[in-house]
N, C-alpha and C positions, 0 to 999 in steps of 0.2 A: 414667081416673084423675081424681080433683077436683083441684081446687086445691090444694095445700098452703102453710103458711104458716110462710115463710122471716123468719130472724132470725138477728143478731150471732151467735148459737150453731152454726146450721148451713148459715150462706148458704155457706160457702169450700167444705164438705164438698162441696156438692152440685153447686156450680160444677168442683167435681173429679171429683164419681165419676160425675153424670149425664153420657149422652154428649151429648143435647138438653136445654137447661134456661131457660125463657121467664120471664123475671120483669116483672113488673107492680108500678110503685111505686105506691102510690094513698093517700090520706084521706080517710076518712067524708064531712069537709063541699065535697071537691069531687065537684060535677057532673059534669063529662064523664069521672070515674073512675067513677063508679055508673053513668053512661052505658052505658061500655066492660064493665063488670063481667059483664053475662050474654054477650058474644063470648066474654070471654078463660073465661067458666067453658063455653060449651057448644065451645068450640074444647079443652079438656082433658077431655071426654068423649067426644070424637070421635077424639080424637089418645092414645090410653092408652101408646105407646109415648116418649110426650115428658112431658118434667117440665116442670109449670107450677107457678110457684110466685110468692106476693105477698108484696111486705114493707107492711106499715102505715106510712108514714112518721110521722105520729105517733108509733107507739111504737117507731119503728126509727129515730132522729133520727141517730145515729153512722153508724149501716149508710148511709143515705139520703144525708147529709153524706160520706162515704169513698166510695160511688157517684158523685157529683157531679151530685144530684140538682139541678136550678134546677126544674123546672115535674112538673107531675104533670099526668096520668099520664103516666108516660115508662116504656116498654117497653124488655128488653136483652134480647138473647137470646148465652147460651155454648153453644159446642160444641165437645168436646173440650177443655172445659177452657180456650176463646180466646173473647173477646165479637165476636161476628160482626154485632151489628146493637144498635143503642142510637138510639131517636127519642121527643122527646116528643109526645101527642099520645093521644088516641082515634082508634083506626084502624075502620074500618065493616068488617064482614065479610068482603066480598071483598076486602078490602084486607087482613088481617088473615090470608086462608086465602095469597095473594100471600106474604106475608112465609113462613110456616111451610113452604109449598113451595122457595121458595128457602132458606130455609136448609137443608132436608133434600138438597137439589138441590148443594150444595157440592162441589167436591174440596177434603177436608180434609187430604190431603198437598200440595196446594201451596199453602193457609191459612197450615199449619204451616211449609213452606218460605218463606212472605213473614215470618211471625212469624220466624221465627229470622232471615232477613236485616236485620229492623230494629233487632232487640236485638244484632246482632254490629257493625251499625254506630253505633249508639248506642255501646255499650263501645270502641269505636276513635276516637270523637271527643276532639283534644285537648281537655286541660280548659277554656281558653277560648273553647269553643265548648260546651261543657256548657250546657243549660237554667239559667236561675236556682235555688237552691236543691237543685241535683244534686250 
């Protein structure tokens, strides 16, 4: 499967319905995004059962900003719908096929058991112990 190209319109969709889904934030005028550009597309033609998908930060500046983009390229990858892995950086091949193993390599029931324990203890924290802005 190629790349596809992810935007404000159907990044949530895909972070939902894909069960594997690798995103790649990148810009035309950075380097080590054009660098990484033929791993992350010949790693989505090797892998047809995973969704790869890029946002333009450029023209995805909301999307990018609401990710908590600071450096490009920075890779995230969800499964099941939970972000499993978020680094910035051009990763080299073997480093890149490392990451896609592990994440295939998960138990997603006890992912989903650690996410649920963080969000029930978060909701139990008195309010002055809330995060700022919570």
């Amino acid at each position: 499967m190629a790349t596809i190209e992810l935007t404000g319109d159907n990044f949530a969709s895909h972070v939902a319905d894909d069960d594997i889904l690798f995103v790649d934030f990148w810009a035309s005028w950075c380097g080590p995004c054009q660098q990484f550009a033929p791993t992350y597309e010949a790693a989505s033609e090797a892998h047809p059962d995973i969704t790869f998908g890029s946002i333009n930060t450029e023209e995805q500046r909301e999307l990018a900003s609401a990710a908590g983009i600071r450096s490009i390229p920075t890779l995230m990858v969800f499964r099941e719908g939970v972000l499993v892995f978020s680094q910035p950086g051009a990763l080299p091949p073997a480093a890149f096929d490392q990451v896609i193993d592990g994440v295939r390599g998960l138990d997603m029931q006890d992912v989903h058991r650690q996410v649920a324990a963080a969000e029930a203890a978060e909701s139990t924290k008195p309010a002055d112990q809330a995060p700022p802005g919570a």
